[in-house]
TIGU-668415 format. One record per atom (N, C-alpha, C, O): residue in three letters; x, y, z. Coordinates in steps of 0.02 Angstrom, whole numbers, plus 50000, padded with zeros to 5 digits. Example, Ala and Ser with C-alpha at 12.3 -4.5 7.8 and 13.67 -1.06 7.14 Angstrom:
<pts>
ALA506604971650390
ALA506154977550390
ALA506604983550390
ALA507124983450423
SER506424988850354
SER506844994750357
SER506455000250394
SER506705005750402
</pts>
This chain:
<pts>
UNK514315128749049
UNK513945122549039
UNK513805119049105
UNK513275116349117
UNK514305119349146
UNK514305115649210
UNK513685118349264
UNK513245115249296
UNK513915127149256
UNK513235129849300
UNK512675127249286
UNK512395124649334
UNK512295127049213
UNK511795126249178
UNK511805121549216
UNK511495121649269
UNK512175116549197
UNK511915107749229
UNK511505108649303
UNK510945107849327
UNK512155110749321
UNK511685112249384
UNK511245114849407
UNK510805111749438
UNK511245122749397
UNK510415125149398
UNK509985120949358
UNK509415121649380
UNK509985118449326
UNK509345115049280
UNK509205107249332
UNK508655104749338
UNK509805104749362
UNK509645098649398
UNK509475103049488
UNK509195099049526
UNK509535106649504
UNK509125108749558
UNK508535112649560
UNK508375115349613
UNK508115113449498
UNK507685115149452
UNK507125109249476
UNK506575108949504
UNK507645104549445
UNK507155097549421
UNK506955093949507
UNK506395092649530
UNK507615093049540
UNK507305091349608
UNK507105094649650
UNK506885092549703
UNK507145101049631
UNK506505106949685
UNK505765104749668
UNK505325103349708
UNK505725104749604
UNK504995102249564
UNK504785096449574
UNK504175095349572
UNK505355090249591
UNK505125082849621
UNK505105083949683
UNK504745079549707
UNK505305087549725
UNK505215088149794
UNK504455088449807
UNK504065084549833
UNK504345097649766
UNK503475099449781
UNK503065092449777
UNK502735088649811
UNK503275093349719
UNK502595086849672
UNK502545079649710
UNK502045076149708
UNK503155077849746
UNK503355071849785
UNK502715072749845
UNK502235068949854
UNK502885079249883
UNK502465081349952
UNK502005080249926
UNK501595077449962
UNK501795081349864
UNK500885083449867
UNK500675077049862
UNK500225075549901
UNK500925071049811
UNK500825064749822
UNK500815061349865
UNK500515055949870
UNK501145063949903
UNK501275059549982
UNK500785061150008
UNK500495056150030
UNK500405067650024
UNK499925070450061
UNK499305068750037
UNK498785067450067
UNK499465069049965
UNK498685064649945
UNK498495058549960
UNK497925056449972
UNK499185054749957
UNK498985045949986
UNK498915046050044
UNK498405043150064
UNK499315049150094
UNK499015048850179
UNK498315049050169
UNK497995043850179
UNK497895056250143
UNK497335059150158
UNK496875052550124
UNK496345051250153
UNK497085047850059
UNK496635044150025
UNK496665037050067
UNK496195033150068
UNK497375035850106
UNK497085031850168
UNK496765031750212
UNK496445026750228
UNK496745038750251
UNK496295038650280
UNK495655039050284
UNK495335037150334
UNK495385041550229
UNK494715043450214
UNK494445034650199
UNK493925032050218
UNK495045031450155
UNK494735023950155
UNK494565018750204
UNK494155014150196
UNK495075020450275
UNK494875018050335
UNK494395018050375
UNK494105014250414
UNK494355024550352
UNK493635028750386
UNK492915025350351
UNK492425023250382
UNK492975025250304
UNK492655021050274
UNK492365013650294
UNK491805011450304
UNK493045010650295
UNK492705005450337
UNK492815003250411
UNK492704997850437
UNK493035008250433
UNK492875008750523
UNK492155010750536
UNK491795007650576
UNK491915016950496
UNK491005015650507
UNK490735010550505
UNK490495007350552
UNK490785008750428
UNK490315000650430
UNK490294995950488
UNK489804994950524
UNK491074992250497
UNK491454989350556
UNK491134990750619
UNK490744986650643
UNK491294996950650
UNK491374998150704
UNK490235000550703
UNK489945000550757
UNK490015001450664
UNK489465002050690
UNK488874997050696
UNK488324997250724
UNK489404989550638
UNK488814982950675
UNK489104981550735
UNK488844976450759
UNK489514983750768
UNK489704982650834
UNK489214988350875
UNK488824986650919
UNK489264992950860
UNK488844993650912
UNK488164992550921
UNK487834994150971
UNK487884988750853
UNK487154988050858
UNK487164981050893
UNK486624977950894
UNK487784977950925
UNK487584971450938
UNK487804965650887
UNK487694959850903
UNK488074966950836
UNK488104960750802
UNK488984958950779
UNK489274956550729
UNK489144961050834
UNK489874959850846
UNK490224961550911
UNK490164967550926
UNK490464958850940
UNK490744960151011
UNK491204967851009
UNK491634967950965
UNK491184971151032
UNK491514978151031
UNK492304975751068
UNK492334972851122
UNK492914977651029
UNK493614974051040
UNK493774979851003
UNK493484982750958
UNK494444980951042
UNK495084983251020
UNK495414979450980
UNK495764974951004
UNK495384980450904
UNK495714976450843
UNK496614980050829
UNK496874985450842
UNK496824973650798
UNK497644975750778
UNK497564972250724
UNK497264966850721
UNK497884976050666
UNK497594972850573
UNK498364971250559
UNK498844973450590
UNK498364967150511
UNK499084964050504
UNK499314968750472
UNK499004973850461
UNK499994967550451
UNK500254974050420
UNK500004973750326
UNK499924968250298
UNK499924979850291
UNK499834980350238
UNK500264983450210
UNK500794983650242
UNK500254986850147
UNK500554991650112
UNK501454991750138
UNK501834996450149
UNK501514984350141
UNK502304986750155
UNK502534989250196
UNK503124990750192
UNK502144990850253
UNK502234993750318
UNK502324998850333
UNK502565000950386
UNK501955004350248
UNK502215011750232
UNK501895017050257
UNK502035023050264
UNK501195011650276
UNK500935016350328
UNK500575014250384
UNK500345008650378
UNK500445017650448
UNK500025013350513
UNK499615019350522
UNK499725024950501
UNK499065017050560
UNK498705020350580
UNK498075017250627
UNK497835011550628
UNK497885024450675
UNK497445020750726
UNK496925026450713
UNK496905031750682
UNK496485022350754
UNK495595024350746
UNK495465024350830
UNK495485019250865
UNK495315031950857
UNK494975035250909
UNK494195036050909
UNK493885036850856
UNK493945035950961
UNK493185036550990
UNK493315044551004
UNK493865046351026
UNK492905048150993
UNK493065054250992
UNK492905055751067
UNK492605060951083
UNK493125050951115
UNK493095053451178
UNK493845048251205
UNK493985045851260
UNK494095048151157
UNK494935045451151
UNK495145038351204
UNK495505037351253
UNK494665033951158
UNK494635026051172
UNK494935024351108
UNK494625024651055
UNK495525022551114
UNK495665017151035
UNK495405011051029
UNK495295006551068
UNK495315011950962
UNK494745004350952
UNK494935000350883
UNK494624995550860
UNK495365002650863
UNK495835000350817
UNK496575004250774
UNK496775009850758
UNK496734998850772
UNK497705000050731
UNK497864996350685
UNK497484992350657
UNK498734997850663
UNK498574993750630
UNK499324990250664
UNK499554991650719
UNK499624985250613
UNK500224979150630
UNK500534983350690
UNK500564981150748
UNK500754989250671
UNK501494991850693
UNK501304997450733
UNK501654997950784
UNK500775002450725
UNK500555008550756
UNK500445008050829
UNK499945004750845
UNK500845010750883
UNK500775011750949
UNK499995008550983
UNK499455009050954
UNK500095005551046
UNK499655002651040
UNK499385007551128
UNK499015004551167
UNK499635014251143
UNK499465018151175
UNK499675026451138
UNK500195027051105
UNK499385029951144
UNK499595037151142
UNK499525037851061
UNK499715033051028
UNK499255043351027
UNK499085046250987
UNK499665048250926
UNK500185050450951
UNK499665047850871
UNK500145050450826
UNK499985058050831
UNK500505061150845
UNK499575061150825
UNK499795067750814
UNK499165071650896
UNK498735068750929
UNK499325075850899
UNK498805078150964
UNK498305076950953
UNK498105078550897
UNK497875073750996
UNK497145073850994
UNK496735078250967
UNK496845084150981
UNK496235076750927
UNK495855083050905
UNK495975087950854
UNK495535091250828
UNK496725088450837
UNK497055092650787
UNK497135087250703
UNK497455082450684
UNK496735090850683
UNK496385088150626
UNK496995089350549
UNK497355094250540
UNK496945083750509
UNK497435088350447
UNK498025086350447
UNK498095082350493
UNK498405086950423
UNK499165085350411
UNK499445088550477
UNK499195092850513
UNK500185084350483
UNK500545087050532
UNK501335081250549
UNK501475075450565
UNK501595086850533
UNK502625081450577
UNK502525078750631
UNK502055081350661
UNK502785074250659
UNK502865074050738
UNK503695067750747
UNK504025064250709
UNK503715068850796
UNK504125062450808
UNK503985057650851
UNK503865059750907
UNK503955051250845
UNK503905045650890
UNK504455039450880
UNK504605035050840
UNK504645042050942
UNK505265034050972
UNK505835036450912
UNK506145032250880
UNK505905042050905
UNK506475045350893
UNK506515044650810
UNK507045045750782
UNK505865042650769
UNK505885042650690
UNK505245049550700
UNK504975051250753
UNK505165052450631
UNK504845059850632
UNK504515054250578
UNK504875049750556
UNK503745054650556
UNK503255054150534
UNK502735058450505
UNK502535062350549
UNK502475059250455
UNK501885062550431
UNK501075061250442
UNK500885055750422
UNK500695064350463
UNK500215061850487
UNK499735066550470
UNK499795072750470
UNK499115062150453
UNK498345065450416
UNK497885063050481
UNK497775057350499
UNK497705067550503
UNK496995066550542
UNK496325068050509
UNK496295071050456
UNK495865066350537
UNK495055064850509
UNK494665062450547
UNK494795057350580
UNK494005066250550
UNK493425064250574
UNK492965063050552
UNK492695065650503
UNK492705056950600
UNK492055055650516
UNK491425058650542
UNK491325060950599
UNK491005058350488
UNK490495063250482
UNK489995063950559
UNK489805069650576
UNK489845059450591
UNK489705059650651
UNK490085062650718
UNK489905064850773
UNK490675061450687
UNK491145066650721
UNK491285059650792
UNK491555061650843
UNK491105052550787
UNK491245048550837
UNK491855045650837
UNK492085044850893
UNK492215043650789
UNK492815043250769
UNK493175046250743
UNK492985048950691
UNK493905047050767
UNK494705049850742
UNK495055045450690
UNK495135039550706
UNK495225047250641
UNK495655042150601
UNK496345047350612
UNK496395053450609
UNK496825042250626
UNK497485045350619
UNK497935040150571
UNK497975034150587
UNK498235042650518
UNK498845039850484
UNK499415042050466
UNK499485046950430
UNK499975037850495
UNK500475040250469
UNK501165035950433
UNK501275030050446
UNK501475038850398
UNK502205038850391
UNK502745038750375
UNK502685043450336
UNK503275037350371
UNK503985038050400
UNK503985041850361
UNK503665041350308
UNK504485048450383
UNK504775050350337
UNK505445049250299
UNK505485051050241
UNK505895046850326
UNK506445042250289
UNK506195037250241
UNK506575035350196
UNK505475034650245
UNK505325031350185
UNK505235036650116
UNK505435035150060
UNK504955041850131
UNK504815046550085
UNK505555049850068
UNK505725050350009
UNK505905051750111
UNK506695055050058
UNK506935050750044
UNK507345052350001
UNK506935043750057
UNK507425038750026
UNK507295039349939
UNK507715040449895
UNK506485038149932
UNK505925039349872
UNK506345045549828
UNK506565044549771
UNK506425051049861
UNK506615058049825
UNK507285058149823
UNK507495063549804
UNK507825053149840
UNK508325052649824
UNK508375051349777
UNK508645054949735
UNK507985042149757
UNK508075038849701
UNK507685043249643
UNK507975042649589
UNK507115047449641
UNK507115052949585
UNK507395057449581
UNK507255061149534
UNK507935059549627
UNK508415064549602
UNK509005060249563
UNK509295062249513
UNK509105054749591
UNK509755051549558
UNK509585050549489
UNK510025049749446
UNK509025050549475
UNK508715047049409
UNK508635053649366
UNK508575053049305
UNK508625059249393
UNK508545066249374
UNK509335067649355
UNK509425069849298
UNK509765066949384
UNK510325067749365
UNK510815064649325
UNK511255066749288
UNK510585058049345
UNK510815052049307
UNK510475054249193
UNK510765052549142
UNK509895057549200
UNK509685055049135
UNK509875064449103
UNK509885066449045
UNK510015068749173
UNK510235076449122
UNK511025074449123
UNK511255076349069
UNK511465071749156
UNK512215071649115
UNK512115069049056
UNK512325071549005
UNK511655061949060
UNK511785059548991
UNK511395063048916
UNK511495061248858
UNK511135066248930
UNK510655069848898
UNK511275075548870
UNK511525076148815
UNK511405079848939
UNK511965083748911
UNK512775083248904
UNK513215086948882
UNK512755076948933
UNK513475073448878
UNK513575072248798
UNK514045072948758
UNK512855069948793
UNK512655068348716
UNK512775075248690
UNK513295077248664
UNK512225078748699
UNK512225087048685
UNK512815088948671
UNK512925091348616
UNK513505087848736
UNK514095092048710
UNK514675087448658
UNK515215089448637
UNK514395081448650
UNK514685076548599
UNK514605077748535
UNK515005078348488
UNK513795077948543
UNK513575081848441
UNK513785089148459
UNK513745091348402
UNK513985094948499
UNK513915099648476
UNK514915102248460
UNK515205106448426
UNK515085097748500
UNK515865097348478
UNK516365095348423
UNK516355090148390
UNK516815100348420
UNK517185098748335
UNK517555093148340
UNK517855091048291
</pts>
């Protein structure tokens, strides 16, 4: 009974692990694509003139779960956000797509993107200690609800 428990609860958090990553990777990628979004608009009444061209810093959002900066694809930053380095790149220049890295000694996840003109870099990332803290509390909750599940189980199935 005991094995069972267990293979069936490292079952369940192998399967919240995957499914965790892919969520995670989808929200980086759906931030960035939304930034991108409006760093064109933004950044291109500036250059027609109808806004002074500045290096912007955006207050913090989302809980601070994620930062990210916006490159000139000739690697001028021209915007960040609260918390995101306000020199040097989250993931290498130019290398597009998901990717680990470490900065100032925390490891981060990071989605790169270019927008369709190919004039701007969107980079976002992060923490990853925010994300296993996340897959802790669904494993605890994974484990927490199969003992009781199979406590019950060996309660009705006992004489």
């Amino acid at each position: 009974m005991g094995l069972t428990l267990l293979v069936g609860w490292l079952g369940i958090y192998c399967a919240a692990e995957i499914e965790e990553r892919q969520m995670r990777d989808a929200r980086l990628e759906q931030v960035g694509s939304t930034i991108l979004v409006f760093v064109e608009d933004e950044l291109a009444l500036e250059s027609n003139g109808i806004a002074p061209p500045a290096v912007h810093k955006t207050r913090p959002a989302s809980a601070n779960l994620y930062q990210y900066q916006v490159w000139t694809s000739d690697g001028a930053l021209v915007l960040r956000s609260h918390e995101a380095p306000p020199v040097g790149s989250f993931a290498r220049f130019g290398q597009l797509g998901f990717s680990n890295v470490t900065l100032g000694g925390e490891d981060y996840r990071t989605f790169s993107l270019r927008s369709r003109d190919e004039h701007y870099v969107v980079q976002v990332a992060e923490r990853l200690s925010a994300q296993v803290s996340h897959l802790t509390t669904v494993a605890g909750y994974s484990s927490l609800m199969m003992t009781i599940f199979f406590g019950l189980l060996l309660l009705a199935t006992s004489d």
